[in-house]
VEXBATI-89452 format. One record per residue (C-alpha): residue in one letter; chain; x, y, z. Coordinates in Angstrom, 1 decimal, always signed. Last residue first. Layout:
N
NODE;a;A;X;Y;Z
...
END
This chain:
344
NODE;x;A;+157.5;+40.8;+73.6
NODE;x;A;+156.9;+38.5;+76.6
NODE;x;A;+160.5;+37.7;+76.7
NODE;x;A;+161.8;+40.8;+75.6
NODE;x;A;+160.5;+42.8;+78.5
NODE;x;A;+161.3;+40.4;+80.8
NODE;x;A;+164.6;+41.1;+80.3
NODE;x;A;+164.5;+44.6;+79.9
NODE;x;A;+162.6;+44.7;+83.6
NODE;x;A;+165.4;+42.2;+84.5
NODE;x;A;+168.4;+44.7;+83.6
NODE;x;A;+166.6;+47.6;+85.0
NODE;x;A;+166.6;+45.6;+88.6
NODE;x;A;+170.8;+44.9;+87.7
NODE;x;A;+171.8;+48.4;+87.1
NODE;x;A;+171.2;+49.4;+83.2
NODE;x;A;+175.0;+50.1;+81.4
NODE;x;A;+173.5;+49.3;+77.6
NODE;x;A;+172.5;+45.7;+76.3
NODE;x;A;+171.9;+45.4;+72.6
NODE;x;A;+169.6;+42.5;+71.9
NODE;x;A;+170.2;+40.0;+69.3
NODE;x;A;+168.8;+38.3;+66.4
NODE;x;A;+170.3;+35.2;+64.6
NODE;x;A;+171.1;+36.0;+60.8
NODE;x;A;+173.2;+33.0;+60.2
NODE;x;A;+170.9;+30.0;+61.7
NODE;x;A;+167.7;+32.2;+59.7
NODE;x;A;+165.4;+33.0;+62.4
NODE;x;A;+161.8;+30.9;+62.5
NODE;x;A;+161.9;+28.6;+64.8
NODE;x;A;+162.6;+31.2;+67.6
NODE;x;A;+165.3;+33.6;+68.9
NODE;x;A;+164.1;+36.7;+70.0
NODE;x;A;+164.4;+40.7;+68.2
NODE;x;A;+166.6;+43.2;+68.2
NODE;x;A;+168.5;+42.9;+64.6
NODE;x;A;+172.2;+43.1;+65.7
NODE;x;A;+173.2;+40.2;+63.4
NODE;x;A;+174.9;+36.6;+64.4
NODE;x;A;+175.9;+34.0;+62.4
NODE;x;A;+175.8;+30.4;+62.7
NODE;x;A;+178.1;+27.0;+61.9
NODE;x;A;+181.0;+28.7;+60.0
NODE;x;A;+182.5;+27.2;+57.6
NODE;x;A;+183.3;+30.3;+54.7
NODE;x;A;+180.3;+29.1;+52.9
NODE;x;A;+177.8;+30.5;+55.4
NODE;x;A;+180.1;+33.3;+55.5
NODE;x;A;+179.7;+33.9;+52.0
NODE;x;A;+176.3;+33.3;+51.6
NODE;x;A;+175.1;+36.2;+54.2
NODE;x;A;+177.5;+38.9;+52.5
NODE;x;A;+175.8;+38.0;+49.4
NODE;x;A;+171.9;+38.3;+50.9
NODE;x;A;+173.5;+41.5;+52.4
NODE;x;A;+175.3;+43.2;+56.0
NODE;x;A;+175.5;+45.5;+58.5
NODE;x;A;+174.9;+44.4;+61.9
NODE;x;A;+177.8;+47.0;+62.5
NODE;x;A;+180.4;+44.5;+62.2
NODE;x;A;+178.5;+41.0;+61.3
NODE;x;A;+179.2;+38.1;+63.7
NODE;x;A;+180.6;+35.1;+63.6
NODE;x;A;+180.5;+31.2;+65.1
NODE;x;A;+182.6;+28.5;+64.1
NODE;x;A;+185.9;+28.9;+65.1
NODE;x;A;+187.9;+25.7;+65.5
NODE;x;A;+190.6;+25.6;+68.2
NODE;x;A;+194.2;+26.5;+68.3
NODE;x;A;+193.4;+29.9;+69.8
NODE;x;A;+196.1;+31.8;+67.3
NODE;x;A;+195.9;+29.6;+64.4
NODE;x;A;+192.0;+29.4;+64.8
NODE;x;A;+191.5;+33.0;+64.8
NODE;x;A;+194.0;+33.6;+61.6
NODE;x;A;+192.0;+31.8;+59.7
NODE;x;A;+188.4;+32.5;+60.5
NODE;x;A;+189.5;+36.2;+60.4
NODE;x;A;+190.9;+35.3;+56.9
NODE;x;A;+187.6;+33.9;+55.8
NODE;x;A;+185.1;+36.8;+56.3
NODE;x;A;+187.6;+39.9;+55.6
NODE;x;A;+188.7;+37.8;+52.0
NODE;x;A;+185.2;+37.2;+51.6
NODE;x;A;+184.6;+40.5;+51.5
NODE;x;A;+187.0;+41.7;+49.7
NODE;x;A;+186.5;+39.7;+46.8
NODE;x;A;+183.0;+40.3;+46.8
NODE;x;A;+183.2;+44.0;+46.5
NODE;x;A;+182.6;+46.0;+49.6
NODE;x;A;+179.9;+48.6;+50.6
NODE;x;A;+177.6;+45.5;+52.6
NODE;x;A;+180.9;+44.6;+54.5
NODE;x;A;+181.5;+47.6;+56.6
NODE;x;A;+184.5;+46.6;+57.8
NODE;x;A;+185.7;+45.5;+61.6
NODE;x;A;+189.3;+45.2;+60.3
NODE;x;A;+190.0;+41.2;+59.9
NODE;x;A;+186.3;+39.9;+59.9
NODE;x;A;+184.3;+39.5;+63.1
NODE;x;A;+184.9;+35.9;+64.0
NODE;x;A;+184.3;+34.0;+67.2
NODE;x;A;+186.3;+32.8;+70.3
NODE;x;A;+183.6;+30.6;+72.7
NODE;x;A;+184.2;+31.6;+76.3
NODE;x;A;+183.1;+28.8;+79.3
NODE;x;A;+185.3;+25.8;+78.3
NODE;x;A;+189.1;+26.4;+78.7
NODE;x;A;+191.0;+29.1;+77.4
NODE;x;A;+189.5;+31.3;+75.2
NODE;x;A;+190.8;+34.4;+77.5
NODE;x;A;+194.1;+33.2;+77.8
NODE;x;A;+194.9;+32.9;+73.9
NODE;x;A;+193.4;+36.0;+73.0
NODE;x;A;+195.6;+37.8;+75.9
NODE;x;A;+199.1;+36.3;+74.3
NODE;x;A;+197.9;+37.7;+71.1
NODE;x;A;+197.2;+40.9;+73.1
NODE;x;A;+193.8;+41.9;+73.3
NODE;x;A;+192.4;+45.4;+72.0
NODE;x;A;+192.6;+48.6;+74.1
NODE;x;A;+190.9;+51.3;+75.6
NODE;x;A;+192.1;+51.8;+78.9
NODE;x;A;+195.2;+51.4;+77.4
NODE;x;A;+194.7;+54.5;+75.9
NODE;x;A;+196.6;+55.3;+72.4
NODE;x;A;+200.2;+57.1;+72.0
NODE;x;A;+199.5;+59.8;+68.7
NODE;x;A;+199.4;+62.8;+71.0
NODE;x;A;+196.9;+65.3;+69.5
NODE;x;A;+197.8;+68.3;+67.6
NODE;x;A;+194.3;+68.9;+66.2
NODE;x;A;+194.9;+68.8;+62.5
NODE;x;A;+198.1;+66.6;+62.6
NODE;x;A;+195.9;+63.3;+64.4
NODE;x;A;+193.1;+64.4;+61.9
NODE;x;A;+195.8;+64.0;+59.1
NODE;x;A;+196.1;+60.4;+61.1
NODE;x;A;+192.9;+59.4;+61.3
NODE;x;A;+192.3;+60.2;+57.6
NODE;x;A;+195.4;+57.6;+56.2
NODE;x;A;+193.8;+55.1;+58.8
NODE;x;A;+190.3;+55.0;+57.2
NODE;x;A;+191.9;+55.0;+53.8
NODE;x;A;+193.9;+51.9;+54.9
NODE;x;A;+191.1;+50.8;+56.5
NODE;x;A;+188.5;+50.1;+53.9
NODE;x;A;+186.1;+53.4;+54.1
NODE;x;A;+182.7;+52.5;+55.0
NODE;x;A;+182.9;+54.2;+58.7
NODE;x;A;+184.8;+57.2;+58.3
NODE;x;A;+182.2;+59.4;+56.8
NODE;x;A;+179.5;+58.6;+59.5
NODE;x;A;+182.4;+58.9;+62.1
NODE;x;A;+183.3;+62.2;+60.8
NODE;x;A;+179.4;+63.7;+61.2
NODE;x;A;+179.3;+61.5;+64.2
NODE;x;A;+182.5;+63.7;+65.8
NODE;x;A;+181.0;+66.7;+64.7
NODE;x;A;+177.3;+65.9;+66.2
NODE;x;A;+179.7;+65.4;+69.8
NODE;x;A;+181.3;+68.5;+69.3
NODE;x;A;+177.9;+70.2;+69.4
NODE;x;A;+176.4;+72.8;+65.9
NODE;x;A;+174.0;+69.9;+65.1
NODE;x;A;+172.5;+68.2;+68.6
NODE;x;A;+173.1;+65.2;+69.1
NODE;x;A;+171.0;+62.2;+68.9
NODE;x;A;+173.5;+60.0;+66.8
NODE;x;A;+176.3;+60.1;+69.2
NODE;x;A;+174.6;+59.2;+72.6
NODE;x;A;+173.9;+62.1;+74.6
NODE;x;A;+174.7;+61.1;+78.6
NODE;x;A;+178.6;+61.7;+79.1
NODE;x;A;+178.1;+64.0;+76.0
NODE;x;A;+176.4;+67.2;+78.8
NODE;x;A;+178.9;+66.6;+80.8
NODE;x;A;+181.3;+67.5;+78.2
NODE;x;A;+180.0;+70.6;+76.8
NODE;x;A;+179.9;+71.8;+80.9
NODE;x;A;+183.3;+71.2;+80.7
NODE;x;A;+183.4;+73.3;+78.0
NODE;x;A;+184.7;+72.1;+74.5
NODE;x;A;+185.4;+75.4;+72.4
NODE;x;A;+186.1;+75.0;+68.6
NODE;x;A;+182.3;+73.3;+68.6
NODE;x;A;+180.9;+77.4;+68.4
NODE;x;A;+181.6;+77.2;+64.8
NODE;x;A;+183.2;+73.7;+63.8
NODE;x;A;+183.8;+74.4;+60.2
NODE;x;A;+183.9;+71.3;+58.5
NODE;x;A;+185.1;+70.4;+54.7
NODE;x;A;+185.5;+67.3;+52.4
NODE;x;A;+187.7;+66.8;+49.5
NODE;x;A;+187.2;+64.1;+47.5
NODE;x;A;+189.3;+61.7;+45.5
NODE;x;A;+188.4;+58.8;+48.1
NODE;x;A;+187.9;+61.2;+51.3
NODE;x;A;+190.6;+64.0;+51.3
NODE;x;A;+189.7;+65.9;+54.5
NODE;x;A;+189.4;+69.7;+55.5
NODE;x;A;+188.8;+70.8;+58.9
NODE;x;A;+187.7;+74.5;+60.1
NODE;x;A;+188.0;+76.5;+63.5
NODE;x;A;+191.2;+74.4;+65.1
NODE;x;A;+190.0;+72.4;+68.7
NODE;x;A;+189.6;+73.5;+71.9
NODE;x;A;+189.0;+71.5;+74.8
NODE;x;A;+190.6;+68.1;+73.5
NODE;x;A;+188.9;+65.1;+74.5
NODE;x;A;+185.9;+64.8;+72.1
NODE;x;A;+187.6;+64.8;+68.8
NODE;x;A;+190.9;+63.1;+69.2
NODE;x;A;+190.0;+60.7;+71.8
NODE;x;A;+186.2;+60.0;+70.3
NODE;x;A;+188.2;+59.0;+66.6
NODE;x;A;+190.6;+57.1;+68.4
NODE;x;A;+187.5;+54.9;+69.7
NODE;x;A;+185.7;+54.9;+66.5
NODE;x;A;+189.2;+53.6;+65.4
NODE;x;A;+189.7;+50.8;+67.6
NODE;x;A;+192.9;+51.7;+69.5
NODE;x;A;+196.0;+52.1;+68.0
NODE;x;A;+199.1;+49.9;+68.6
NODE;x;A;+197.7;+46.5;+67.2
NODE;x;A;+198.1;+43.4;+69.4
NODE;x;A;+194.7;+42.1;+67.9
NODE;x;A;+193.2;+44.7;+65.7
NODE;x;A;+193.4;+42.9;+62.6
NODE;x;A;+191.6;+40.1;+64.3
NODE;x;A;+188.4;+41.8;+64.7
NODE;x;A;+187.4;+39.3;+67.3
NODE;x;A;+183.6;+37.9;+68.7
NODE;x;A;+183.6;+37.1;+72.2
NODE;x;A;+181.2;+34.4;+73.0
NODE;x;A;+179.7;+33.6;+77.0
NODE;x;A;+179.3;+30.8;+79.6
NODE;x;A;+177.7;+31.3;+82.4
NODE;x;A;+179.3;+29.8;+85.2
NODE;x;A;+178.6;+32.7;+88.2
NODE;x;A;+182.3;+33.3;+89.2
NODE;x;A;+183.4;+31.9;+86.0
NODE;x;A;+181.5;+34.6;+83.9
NODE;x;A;+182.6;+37.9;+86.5
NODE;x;A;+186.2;+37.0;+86.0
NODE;x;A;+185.5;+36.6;+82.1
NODE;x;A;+184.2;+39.9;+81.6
NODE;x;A;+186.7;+42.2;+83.9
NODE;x;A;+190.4;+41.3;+82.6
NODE;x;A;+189.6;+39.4;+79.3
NODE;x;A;+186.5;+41.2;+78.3
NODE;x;A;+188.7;+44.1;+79.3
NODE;x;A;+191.1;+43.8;+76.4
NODE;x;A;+188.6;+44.8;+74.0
NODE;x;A;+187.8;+42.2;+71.4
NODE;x;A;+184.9;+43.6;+68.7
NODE;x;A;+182.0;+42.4;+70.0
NODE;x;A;+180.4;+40.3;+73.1
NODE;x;A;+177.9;+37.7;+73.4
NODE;x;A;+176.1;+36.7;+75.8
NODE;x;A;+173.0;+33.2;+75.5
NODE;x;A;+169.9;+33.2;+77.1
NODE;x;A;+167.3;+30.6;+76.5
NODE;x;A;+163.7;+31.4;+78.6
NODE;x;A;+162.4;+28.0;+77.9
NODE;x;A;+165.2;+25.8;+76.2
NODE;x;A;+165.1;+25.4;+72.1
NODE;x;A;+163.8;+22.8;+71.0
NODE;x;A;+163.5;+23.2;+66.8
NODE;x;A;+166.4;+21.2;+66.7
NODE;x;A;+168.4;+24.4;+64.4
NODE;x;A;+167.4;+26.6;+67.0
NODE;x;A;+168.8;+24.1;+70.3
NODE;x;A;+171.9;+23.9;+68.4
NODE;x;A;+172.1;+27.8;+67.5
NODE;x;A;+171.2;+27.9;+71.5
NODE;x;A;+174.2;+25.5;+72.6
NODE;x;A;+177.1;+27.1;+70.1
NODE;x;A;+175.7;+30.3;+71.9
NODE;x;A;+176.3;+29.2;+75.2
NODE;x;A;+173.5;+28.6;+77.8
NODE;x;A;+171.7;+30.5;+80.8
NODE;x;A;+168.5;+29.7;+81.5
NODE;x;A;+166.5;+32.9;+82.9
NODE;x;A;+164.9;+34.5;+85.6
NODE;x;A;+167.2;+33.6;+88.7
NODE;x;A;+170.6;+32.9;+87.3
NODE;x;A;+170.1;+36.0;+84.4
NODE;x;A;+169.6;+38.2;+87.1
NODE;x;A;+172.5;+37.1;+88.8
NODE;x;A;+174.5;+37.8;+85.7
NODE;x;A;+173.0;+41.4;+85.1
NODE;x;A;+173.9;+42.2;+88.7
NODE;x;A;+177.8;+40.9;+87.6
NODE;x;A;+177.5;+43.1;+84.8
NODE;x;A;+176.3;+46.2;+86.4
NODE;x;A;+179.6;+46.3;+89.0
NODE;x;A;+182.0;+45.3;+86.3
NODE;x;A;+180.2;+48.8;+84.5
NODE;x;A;+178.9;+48.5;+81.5
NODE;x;A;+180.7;+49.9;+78.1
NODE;x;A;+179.3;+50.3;+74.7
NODE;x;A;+177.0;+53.2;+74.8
NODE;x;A;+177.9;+54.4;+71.7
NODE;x;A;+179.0;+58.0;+72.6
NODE;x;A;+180.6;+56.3;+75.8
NODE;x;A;+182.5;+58.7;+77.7
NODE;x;A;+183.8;+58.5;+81.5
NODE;x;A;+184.7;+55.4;+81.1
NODE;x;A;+184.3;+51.8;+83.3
NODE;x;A;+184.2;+48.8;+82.3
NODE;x;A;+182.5;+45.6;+81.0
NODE;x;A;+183.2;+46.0;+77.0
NODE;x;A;+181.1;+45.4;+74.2
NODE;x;A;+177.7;+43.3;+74.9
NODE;x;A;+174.9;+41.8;+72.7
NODE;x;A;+172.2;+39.1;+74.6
NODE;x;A;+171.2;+37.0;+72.7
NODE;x;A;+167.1;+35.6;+73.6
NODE;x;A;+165.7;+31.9;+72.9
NODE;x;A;+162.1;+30.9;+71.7
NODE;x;A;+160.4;+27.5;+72.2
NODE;x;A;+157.7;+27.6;+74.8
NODE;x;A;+156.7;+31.1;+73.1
NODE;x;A;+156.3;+30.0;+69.3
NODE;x;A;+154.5;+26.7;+70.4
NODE;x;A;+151.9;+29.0;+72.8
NODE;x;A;+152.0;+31.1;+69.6
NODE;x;A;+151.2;+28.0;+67.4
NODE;x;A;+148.6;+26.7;+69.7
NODE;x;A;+146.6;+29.6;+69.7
NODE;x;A;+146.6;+29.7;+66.2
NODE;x;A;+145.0;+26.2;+66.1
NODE;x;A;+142.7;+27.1;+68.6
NODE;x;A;+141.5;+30.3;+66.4
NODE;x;A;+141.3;+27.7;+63.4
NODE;x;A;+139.0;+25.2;+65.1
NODE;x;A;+136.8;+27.7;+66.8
NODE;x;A;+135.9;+29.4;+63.4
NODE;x;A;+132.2;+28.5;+63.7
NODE;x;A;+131.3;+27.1;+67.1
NODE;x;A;+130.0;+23.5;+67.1
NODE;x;A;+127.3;+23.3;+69.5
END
């Protein structure tokens, strides 16, 4: 007996069962150490990174990224695929990332901001969190000249900065706190701060630097790479060096110009450091557009990669890839995610 619509529900079947035979995962990291705050949750511990790495041993298949946008663009890419990836260029991916990677020989990408490579301030969300969230009191009210325009805060009860304040931060993530904290003040500035180009950026940091009396000297805990540093850590064949424009800029809120000036020159000045070809970026923030998309594609790179959390199949666009944002899970939280996203 022939059943009616049997034909087309097998045919469907055998698209998913293609779909999920043939789909790869990126994994999106920051920094592998340890801090006592992390509004963004970028940082995991050495001691969570290696358990993700053996997790990754026994339940998946391990591969660069150069290898998975191959495998994409072939249409075969490895069952359970996992490629890492890390943002921005903190000195610790050189110091505690890439220890842990040749102990277990999975290979990962490190995307740059090169014009924070030697600099002598740390990453400005980061200087941002050491001048707002570090100090335990703070003046009442803070005025800003933002492109012509002058904002205002009054921090109320946020003057004060208990230790108890604090502990509370160590596990609030930025964007769900509460109005009135420090921390919402600090994502209040950050959300302000972040399309500005950099020299605007910069030119706020430091009147904020004046306004609370801080000490301009930056962590070294919380560093870029060294030139020297960049060098070492794309040494040899397990970390792939990839762009992530000049000064980690909003690129959607740009002109063209700028833009591809941010997109090329980090190409540029990446391959005259490393003295290799760099193929591979990734947009700062995730944020991006249809322009922003063509003009890395005709800047030379090979694939792109976004933070939109979803798998790696036929169907991705090479310079949009999908990731997945990993946070400090130990390693059995780790697979649970894992598996998660495999059978999602």
């Amino acid at each position: 007996m022939r059943i009616p619509g049997l034909g087309k529900l097998q045919r469907i079947e055998q698209k998913l069962q293609k779909r999920l035979a043939s789909k790869g995962l990126i994994l999106m990291y920051h920094r592998v150490t340890e801090v006592d705050l992390d509004p963004w949750s970028l940082s995991v511990t050495p001691q969570h990174f290696a358990e993700h790495l053996e997790v990754l041993q026994e339940y998946a298949h391990p591969i660069s990224l150069q290898q998975l946008a191959q495998a994409h663009r072939d249409g075969n890419i490895p069952h359970r695929a996992v490629a890492i990836t890390f943002d921005d260029g903190y000195a610790d991916n050189l110091y505690h990332a890439k220890p842990l990677l040749e102990r277990y020989d999975i290979p990962a990408t490190v995307f740059v901001s090169t014009g924070y490579i030697g600099k002598e301030r740390e990453f400005w969300w980061d200087e941002l969190e050491r001048l707002l969230l570090q100090p335990p009191k703070l003046p009442e009210k803070l005025s800003l000249n933002i492109s012509g325009s002058i904002q205002h805060w009054d921090l109320g009860a946020a003057v004060d900065y208990t230790t108890q304040d604090y502990q509370r931060d160590r596990s609030c993530l930025a964007y769900e706190a509460q109005p009135g904290s420090r921390m919402f003040f600090y994502y209040s500035i950050w959300q302000i701060l972040r399309p500005l180009l950099e020299a605007e950026r910069q030119k706020a940091l430091d009147e904020i630097l004046l306004w609370a009396t801080a000490e301009p000297k930056p962590r070294s805990t919380h560093r870029a790479l060294l030139p020297e540093e960049l060098s070492v850590l794309g040494q040899g064949e397990l970390v792939e060096i990839g762009a992530h424009t000049v000064t980690h800029l909003f690129l959607s809120a740009q002109s063209t110009v700028l833009q591809r000036n941010e997109i090329q020159q980090s190409k540029v000045r990446l391959e005259e450091m490393i003295e290799r070809p760099v193929r591979s970026f990734s947009y700062p923030f995730g944020d991006y557009s249809v322009e922003t998309v063509e003009l890395v594609q005709s800047s030379g790179f090979d694939y792109a990669c976004s933070t939109i959390q979803d798998i790696v199949w036929r169907q991705s666009n090479s310079f949009q890839l999908p990731r997945v944002g990993v946070e400090n899970w130990n390693g059995e939280e780790f697979a649970k995610h894992l598996l998660r996203w495999f059978h999602a």
